[in-house]
mmCIF file of the N, C-alpha and C atoms, coordinates in Angstrom:
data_MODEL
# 
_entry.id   MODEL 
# 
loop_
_atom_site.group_PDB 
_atom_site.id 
_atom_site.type_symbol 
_atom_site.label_atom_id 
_atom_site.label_alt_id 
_atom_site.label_comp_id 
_atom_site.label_asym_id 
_atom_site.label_entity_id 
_atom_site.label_seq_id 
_atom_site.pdbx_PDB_ins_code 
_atom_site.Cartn_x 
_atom_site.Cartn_y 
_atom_site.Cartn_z 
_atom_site.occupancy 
_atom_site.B_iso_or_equiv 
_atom_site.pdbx_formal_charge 
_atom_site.auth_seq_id 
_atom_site.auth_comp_id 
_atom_site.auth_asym_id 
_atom_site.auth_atom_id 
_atom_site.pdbx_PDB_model_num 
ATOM 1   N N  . UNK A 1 1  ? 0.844   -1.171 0.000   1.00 0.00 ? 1  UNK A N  1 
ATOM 2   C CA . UNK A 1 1  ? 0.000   0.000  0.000   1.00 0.00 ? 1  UNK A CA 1 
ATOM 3   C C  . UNK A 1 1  ? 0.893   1.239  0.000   1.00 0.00 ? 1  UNK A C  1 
ATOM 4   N N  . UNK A 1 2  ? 0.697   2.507  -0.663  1.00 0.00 ? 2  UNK A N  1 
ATOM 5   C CA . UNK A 1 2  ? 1.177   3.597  -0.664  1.00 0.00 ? 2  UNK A CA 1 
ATOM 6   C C  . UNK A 1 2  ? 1.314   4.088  0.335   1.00 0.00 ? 2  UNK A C  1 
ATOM 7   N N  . UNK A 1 3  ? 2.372   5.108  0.679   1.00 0.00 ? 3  UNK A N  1 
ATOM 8   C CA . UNK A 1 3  ? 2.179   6.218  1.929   1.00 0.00 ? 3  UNK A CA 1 
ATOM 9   C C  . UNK A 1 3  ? 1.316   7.052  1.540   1.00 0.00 ? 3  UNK A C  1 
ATOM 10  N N  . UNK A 1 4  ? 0.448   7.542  2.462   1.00 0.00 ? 4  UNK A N  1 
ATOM 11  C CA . UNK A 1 4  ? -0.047  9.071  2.349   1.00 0.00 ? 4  UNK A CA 1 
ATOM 12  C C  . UNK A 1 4  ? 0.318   9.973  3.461   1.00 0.00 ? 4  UNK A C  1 
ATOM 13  N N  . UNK A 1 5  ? 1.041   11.405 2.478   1.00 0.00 ? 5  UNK A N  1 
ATOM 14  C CA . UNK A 1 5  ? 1.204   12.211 3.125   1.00 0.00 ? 5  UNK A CA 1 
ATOM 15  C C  . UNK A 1 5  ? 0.344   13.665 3.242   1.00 0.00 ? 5  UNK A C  1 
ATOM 16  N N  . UNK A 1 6  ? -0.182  14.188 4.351   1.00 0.00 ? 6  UNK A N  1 
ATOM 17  C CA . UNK A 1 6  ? -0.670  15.277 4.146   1.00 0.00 ? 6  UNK A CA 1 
ATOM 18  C C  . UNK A 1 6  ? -0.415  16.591 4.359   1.00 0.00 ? 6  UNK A C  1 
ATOM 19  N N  . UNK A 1 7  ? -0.434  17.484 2.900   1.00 0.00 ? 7  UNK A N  1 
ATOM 20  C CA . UNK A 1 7  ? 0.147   18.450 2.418   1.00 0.00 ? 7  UNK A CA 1 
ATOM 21  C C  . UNK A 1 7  ? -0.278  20.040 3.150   1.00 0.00 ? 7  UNK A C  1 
ATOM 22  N N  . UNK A 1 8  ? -1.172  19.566 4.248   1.00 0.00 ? 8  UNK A N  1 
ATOM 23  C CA . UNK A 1 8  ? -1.310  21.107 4.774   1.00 0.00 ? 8  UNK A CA 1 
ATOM 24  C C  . UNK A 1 8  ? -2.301  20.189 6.605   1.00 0.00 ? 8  UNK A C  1 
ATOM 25  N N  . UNK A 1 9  ? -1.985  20.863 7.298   1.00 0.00 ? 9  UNK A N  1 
ATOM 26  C CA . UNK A 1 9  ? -2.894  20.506 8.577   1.00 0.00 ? 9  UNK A CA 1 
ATOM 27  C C  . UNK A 1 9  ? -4.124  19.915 8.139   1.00 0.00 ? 9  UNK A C  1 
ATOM 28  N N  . UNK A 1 10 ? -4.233  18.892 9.710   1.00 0.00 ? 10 UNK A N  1 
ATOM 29  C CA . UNK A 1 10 ? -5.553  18.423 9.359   1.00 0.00 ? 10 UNK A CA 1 
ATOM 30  C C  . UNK A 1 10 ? -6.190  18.505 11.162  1.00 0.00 ? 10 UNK A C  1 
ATOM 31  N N  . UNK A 1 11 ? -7.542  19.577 11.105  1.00 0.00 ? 11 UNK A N  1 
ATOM 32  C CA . UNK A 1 11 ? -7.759  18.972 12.551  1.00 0.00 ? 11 UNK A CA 1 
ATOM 33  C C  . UNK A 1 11 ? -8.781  18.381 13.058  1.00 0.00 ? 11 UNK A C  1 
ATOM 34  N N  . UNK A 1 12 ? -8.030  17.757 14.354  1.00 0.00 ? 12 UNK A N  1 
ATOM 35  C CA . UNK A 1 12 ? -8.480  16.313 15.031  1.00 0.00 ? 12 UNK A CA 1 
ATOM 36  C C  . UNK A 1 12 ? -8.997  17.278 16.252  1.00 0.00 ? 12 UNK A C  1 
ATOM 37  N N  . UNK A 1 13 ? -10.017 16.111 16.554  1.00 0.00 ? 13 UNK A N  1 
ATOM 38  C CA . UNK A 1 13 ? -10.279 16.019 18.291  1.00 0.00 ? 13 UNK A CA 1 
ATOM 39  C C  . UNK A 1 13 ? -10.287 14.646 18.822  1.00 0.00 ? 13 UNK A C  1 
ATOM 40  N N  . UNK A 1 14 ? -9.618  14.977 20.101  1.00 0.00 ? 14 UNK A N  1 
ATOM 41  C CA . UNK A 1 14 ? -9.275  14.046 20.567  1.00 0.00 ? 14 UNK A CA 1 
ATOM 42  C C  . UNK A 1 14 ? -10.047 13.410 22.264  1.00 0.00 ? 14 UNK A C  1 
ATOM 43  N N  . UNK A 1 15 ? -10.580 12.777 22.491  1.00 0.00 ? 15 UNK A N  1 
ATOM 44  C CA . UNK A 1 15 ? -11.402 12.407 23.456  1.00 0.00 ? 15 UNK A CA 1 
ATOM 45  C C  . UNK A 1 15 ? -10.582 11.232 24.401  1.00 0.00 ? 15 UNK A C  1 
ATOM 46  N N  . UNK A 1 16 ? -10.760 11.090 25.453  1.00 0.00 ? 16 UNK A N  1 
ATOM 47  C CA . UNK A 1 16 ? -10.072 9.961  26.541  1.00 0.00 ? 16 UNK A CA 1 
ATOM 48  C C  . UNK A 1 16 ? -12.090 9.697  27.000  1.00 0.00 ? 16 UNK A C  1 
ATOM 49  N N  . UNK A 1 17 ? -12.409 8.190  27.366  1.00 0.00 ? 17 UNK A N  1 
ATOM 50  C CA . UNK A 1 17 ? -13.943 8.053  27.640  1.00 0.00 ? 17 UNK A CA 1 
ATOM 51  C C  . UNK A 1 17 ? -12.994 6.970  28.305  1.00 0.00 ? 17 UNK A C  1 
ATOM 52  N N  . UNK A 1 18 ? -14.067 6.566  29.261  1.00 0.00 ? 18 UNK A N  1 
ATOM 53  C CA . UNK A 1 18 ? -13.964 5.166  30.424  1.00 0.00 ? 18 UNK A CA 1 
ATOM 54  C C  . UNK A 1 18 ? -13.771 3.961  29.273  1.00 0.00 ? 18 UNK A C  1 
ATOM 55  N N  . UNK A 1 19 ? -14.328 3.881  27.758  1.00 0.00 ? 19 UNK A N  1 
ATOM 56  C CA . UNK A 1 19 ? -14.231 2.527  27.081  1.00 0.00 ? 19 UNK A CA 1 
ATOM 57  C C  . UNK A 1 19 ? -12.920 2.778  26.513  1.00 0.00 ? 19 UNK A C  1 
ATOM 58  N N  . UNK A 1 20 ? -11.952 4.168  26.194  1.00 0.00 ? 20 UNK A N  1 
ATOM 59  C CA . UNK A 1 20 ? -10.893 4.314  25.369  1.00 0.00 ? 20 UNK A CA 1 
ATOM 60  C C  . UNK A 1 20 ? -10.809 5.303  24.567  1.00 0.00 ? 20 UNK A C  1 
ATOM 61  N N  . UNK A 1 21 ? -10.195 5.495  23.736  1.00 0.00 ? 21 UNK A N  1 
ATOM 62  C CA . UNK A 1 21 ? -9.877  6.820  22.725  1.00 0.00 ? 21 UNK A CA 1 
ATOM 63  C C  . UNK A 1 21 ? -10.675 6.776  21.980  1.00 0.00 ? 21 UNK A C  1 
ATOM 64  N N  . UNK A 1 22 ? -10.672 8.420  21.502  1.00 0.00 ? 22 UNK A N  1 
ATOM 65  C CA . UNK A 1 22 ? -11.312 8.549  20.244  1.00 0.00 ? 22 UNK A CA 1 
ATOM 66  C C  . UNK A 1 22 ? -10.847 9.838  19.307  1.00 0.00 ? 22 UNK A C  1 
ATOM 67  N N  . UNK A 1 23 ? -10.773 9.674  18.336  1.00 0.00 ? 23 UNK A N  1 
ATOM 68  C CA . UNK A 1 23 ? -10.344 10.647 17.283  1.00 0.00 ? 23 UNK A CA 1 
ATOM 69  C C  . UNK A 1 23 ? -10.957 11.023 16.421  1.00 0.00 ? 23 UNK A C  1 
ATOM 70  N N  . UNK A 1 24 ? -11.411 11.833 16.177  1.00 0.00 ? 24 UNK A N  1 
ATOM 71  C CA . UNK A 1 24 ? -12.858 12.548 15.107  1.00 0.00 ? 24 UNK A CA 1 
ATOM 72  C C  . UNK A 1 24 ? -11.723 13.572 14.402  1.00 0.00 ? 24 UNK A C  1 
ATOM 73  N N  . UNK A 1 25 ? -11.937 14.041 13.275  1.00 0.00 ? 25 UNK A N  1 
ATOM 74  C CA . UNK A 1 25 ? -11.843 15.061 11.993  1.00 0.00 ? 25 UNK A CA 1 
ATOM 75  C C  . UNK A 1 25 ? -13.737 15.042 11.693  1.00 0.00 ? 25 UNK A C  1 
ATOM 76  N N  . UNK A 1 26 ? -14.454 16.655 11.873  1.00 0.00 ? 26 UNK A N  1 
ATOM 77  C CA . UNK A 1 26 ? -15.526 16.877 11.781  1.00 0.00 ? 26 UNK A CA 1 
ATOM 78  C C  . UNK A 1 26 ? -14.980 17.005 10.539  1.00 0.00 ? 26 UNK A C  1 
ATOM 79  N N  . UNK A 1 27 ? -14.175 17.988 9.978   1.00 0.00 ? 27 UNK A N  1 
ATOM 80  C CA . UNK A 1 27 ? -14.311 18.492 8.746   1.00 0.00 ? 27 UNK A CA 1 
ATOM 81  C C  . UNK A 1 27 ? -14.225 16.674 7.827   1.00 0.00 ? 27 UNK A C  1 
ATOM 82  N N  . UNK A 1 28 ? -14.023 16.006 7.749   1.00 0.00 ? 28 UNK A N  1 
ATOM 83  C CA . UNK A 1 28 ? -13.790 14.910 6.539   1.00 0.00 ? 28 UNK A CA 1 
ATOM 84  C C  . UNK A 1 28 ? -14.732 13.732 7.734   1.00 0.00 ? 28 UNK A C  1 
ATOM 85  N N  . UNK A 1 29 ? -15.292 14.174 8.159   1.00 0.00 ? 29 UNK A N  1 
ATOM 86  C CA . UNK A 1 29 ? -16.505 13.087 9.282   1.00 0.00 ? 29 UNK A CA 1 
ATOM 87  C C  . UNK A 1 29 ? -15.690 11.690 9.504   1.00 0.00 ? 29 UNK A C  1 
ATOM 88  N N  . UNK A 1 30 ? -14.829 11.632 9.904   1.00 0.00 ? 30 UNK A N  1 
ATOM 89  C CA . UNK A 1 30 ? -13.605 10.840 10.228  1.00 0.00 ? 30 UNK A CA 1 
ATOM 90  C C  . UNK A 1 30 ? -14.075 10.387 11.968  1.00 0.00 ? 30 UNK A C  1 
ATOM 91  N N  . UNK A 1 31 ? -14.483 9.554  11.990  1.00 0.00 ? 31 UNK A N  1 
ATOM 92  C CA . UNK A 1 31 ? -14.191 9.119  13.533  1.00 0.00 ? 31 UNK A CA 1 
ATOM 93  C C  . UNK A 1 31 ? -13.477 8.001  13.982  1.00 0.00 ? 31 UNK A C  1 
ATOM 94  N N  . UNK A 1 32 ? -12.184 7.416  14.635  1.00 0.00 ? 32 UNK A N  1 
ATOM 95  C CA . UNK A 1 32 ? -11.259 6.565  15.146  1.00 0.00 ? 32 UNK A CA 1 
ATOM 96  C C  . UNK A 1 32 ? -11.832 6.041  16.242  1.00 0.00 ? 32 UNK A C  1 
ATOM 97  N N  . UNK A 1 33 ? -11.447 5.208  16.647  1.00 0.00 ? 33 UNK A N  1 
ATOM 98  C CA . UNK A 1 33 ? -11.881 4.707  18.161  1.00 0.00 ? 33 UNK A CA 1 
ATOM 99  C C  . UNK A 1 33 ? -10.919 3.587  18.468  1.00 0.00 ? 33 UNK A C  1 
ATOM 100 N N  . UNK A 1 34 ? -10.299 3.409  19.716  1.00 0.00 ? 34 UNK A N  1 
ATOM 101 C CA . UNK A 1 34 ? -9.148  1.836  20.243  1.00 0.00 ? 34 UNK A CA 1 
ATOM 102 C C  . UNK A 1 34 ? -9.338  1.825  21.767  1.00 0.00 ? 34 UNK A C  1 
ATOM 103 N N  . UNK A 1 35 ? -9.063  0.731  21.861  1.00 0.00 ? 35 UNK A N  1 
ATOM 104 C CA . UNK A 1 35 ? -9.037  0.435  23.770  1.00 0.00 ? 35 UNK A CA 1 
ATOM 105 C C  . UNK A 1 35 ? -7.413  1.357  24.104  1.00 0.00 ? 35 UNK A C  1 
ATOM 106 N N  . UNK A 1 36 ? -6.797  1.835  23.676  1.00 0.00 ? 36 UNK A N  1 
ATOM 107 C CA . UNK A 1 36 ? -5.556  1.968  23.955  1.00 0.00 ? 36 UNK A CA 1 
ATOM 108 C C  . UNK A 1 36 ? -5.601  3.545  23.073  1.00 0.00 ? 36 UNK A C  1 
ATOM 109 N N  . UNK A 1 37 ? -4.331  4.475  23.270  1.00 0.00 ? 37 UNK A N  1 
ATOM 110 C CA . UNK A 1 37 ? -4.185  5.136  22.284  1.00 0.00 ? 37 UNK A CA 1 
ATOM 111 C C  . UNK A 1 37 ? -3.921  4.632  20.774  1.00 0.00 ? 37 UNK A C  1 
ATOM 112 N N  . UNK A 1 38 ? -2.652  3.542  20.527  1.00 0.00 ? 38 UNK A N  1 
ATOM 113 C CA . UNK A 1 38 ? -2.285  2.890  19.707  1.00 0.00 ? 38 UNK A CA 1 
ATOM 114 C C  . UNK A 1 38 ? -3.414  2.233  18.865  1.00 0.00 ? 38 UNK A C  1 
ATOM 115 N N  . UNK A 1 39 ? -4.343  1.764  19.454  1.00 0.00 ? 39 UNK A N  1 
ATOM 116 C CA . UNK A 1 39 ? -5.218  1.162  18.406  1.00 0.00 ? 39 UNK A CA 1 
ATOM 117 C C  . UNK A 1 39 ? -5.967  2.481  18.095  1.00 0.00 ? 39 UNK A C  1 
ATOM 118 N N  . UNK A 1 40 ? -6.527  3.170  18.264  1.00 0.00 ? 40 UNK A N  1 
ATOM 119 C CA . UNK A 1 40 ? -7.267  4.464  18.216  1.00 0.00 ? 40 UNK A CA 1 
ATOM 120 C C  . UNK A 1 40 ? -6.633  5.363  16.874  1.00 0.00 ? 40 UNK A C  1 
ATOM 121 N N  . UNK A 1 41 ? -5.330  5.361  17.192  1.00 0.00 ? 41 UNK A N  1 
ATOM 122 C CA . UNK A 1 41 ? -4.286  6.197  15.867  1.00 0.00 ? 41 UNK A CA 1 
ATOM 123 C C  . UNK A 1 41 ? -4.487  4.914  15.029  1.00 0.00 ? 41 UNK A C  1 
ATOM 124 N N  . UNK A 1 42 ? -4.097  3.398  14.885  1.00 0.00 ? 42 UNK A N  1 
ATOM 125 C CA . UNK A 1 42 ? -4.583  2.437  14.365  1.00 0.00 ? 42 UNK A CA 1 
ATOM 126 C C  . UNK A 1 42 ? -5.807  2.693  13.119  1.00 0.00 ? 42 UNK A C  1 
ATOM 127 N N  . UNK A 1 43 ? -6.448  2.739  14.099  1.00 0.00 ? 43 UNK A N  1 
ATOM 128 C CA . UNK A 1 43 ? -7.763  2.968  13.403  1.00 0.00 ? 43 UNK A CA 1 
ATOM 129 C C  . UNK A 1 43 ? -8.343  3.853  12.303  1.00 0.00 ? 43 UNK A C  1 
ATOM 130 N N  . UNK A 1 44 ? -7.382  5.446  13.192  1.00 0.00 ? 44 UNK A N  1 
ATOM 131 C CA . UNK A 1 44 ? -7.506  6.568  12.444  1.00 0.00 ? 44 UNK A CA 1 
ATOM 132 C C  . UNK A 1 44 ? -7.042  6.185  11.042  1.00 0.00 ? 44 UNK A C  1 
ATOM 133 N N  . UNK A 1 45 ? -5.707  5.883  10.869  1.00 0.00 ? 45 UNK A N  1 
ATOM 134 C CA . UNK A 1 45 ? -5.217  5.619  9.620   1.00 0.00 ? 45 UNK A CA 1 
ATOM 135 C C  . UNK A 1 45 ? -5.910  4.452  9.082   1.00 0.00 ? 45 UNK A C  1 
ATOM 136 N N  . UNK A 1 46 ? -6.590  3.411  8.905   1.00 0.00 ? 46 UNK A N  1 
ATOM 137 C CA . UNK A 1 46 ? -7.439  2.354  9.024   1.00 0.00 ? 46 UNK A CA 1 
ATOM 138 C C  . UNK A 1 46 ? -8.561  3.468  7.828   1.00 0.00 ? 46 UNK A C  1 
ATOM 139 N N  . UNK A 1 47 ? -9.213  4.195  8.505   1.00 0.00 ? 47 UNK A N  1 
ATOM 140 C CA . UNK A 1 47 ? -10.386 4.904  8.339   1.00 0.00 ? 47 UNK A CA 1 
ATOM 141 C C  . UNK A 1 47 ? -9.654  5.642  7.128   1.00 0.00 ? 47 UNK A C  1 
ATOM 142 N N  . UNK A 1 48 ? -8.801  6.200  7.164   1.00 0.00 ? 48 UNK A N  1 
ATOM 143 C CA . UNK A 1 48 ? -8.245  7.658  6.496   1.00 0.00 ? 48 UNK A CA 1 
ATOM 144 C C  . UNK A 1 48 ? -7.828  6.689  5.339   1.00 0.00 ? 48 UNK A C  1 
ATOM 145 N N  . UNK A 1 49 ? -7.323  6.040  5.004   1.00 0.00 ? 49 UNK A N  1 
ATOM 146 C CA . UNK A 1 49 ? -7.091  4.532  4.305   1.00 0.00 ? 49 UNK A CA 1 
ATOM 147 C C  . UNK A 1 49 ? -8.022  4.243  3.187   1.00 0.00 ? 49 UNK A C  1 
ATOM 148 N N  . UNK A 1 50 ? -9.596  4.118  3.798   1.00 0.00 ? 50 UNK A N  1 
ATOM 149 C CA . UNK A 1 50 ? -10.249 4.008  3.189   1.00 0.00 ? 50 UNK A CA 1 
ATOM 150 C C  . UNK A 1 50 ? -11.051 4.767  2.247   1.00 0.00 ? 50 UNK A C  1 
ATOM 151 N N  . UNK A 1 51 ? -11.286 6.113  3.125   1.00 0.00 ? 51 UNK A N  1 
ATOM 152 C CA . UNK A 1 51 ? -11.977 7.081  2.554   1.00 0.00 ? 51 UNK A CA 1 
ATOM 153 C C  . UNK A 1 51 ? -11.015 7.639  1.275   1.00 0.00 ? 51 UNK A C  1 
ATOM 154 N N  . UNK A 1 52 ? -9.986  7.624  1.410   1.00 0.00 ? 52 UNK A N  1 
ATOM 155 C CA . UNK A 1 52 ? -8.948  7.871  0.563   1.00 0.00 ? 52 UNK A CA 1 
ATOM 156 C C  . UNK A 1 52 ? -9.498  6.792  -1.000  1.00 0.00 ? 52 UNK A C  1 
ATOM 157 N N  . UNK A 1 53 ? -9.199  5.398  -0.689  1.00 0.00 ? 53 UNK A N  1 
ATOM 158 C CA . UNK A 1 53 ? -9.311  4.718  -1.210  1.00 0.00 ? 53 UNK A CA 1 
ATOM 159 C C  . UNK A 1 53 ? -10.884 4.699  -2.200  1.00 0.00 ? 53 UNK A C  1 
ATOM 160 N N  . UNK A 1 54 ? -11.665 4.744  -1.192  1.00 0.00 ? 54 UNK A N  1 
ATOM 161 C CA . UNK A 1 54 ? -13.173 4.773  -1.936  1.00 0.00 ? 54 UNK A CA 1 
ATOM 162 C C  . UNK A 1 54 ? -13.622 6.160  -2.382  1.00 0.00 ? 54 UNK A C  1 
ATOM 163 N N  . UNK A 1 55 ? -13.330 7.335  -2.218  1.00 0.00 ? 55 UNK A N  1 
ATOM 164 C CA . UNK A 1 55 ? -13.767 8.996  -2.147  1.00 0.00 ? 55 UNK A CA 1 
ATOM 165 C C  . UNK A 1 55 ? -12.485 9.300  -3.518  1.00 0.00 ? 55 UNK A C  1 
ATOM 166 N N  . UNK A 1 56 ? -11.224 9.354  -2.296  1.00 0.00 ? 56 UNK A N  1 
ATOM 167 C CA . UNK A 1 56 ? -10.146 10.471 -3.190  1.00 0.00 ? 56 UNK A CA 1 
ATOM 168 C C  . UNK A 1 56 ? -9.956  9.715  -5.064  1.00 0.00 ? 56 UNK A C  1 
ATOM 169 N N  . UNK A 1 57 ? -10.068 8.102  -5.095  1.00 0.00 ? 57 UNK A N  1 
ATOM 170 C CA . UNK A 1 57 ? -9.716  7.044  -6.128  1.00 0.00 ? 57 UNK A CA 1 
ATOM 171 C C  . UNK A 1 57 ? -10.632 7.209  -7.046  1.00 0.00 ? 57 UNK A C  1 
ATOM 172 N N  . UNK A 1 58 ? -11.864 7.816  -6.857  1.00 0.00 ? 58 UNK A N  1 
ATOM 173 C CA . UNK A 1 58 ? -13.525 7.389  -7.464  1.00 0.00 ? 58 UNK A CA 1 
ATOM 174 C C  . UNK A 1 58 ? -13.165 8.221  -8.697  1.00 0.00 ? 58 UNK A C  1 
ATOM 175 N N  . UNK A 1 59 ? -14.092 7.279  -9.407  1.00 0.00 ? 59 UNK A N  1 
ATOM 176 C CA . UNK A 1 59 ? -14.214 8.089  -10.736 1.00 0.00 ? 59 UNK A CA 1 
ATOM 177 C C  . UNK A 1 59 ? -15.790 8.974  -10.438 1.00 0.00 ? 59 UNK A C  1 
ATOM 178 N N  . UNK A 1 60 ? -15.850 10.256 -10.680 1.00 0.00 ? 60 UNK A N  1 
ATOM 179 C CA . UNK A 1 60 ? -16.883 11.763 -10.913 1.00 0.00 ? 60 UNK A CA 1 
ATOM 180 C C  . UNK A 1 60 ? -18.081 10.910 -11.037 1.00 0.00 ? 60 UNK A C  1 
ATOM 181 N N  . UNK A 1 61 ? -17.955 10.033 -12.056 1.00 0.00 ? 61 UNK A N  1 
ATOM 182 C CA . UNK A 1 61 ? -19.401 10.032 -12.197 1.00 0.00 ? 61 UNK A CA 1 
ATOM 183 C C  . UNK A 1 61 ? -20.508 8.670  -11.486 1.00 0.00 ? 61 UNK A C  1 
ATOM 184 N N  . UNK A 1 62 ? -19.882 7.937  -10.050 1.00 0.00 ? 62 UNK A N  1 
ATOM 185 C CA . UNK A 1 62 ? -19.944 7.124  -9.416  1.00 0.00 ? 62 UNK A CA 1 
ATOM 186 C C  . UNK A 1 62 ? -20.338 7.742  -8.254  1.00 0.00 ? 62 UNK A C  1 
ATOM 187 N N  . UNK A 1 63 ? -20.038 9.542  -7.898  1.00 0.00 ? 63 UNK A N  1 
ATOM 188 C CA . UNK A 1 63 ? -20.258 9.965  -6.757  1.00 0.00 ? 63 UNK A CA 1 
ATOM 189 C C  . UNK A 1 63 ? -21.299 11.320 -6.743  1.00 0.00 ? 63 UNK A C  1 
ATOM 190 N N  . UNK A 1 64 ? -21.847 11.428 -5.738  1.00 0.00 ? 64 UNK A N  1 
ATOM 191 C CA . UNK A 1 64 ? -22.624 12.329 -5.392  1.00 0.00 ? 64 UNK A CA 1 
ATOM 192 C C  . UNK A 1 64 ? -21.993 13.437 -5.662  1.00 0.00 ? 64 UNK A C  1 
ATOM 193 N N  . UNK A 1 65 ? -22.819 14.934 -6.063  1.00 0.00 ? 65 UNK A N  1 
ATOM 194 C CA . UNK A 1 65 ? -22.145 16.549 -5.471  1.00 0.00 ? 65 UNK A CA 1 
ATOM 195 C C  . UNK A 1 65 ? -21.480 15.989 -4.367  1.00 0.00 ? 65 UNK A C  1 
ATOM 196 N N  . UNK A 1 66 ? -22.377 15.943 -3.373  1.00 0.00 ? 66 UNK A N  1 
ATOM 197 C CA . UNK A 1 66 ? -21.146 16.092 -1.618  1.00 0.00 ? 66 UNK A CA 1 
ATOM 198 C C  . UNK A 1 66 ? -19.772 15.065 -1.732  1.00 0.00 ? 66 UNK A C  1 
ATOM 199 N N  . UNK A 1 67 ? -19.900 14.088 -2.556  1.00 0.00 ? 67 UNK A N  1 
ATOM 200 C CA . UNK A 1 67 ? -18.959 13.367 -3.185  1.00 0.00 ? 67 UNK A CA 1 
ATOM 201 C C  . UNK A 1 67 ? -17.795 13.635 -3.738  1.00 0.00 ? 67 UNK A C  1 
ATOM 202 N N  . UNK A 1 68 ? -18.405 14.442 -4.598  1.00 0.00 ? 68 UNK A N  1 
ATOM 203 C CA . UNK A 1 68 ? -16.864 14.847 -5.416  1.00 0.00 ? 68 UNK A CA 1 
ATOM 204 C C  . UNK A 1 68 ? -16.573 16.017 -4.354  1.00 0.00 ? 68 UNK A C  1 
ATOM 205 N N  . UNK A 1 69 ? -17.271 16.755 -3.892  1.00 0.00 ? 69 UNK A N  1 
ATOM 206 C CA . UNK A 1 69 ? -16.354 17.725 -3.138  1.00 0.00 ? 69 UNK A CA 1 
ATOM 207 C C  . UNK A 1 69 ? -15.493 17.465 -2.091  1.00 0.00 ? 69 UNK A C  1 
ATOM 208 N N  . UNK A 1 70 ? -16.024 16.116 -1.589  1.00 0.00 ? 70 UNK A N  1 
ATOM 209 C CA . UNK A 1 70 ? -15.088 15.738 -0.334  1.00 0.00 ? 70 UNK A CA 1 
ATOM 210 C C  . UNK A 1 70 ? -14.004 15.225 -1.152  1.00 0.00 ? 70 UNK A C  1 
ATOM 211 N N  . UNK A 1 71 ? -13.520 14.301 -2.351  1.00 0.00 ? 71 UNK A N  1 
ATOM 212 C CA . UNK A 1 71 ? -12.996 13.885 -3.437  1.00 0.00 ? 71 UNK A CA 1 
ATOM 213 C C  . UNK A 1 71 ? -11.721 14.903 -3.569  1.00 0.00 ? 71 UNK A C  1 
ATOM 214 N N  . UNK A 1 72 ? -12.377 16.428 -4.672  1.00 0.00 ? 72 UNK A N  1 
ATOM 215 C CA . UNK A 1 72 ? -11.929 17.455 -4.460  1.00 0.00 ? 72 UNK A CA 1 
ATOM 216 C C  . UNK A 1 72 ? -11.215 17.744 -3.220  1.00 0.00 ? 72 UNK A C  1 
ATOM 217 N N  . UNK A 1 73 ? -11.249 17.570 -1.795  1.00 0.00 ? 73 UNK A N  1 
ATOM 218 C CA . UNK A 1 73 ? -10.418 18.036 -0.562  1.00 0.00 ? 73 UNK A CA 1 
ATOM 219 C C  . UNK A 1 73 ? -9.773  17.351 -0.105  1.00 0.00 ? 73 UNK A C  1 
ATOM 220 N N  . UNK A 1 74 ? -10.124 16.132 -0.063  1.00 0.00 ? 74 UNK A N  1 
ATOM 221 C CA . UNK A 1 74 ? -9.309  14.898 -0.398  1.00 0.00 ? 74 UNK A CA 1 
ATOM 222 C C  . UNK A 1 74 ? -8.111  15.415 -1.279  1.00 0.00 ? 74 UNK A C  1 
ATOM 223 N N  . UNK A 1 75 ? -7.710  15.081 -2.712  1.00 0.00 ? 75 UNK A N  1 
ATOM 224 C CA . UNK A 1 75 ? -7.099  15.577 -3.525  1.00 0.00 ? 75 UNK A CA 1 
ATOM 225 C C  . UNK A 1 75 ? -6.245  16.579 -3.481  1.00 0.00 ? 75 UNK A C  1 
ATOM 226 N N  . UNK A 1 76 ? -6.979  17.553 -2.656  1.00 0.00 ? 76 UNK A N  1 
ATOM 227 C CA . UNK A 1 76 ? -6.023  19.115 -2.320  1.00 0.00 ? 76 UNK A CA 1 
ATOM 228 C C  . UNK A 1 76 ? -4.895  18.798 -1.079  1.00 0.00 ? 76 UNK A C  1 
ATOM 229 N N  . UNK A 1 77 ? -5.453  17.592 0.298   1.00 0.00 ? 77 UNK A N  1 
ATOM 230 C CA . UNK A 1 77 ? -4.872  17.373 1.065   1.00 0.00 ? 77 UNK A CA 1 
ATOM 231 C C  . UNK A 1 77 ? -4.147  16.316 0.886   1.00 0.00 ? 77 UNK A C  1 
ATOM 232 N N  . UNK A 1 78 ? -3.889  15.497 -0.066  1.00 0.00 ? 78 UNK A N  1 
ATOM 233 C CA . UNK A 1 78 ? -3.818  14.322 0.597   1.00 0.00 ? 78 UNK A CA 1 
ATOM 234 C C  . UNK A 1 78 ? -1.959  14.472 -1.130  1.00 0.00 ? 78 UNK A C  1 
ATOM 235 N N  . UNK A 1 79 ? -0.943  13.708 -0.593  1.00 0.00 ? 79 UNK A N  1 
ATOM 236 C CA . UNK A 1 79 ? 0.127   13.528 -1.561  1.00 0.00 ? 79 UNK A CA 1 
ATOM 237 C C  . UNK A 1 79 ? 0.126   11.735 -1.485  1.00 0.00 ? 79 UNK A C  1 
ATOM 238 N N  . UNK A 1 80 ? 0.353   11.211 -2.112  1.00 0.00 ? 80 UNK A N  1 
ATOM 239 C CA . UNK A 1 80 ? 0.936   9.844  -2.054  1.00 0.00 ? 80 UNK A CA 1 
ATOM 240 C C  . UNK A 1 80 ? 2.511   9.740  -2.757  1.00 0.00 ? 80 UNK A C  1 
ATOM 241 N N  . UNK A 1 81 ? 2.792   8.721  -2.147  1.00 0.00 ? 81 UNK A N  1 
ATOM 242 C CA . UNK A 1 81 ? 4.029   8.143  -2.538  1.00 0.00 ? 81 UNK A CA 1 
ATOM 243 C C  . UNK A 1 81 ? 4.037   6.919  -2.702  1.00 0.00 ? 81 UNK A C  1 
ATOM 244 N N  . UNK A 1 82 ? 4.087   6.216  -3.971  1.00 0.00 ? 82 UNK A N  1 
ATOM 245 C CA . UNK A 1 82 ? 4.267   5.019  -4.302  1.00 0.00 ? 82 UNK A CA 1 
ATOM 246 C C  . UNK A 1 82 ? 5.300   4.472  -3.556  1.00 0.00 ? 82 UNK A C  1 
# 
């Protein structure tokens, strides 16, 4: 799998709860969750992984308006490295 690197800030919130972590990005509706910190960041990239994969990869005419725009920000944020 590729690296992804991202080309300008991205922000997180970060939560401690009695079940474990949690990591949300409102702006890209991103939510993480682990019993531990480690699985929680785990996860995050897990999640970020995908949306990448299914959103930033899509071909235009497979996705919604709100689709391509997240696509579009995706795209603006996101660099890969083979």
């Amino acid at each position: 799998m590729p690296s992804i690197i991202l080309k300008e800030p991205l922000e997180f919130d970060f939560f401690f709860r009695r079940e474990g972590y949690e990591i949300v990005s409102r702006e890209l509706n991103v939510y993480a969750y682990g019993k531990t910190w480690a699985d929680a960041v785990r996860d995050l990239i897990e999640s970020f992984t995908w949306l990448w994969r299914e959103y930033g990869q899509a071909l235009d005419n497979v996705l919604s308006r709100d689709a391509i725009a997240l696509k579009v920000r995706l795209n603006r944020l996101i660099q890969v490295i083979a």
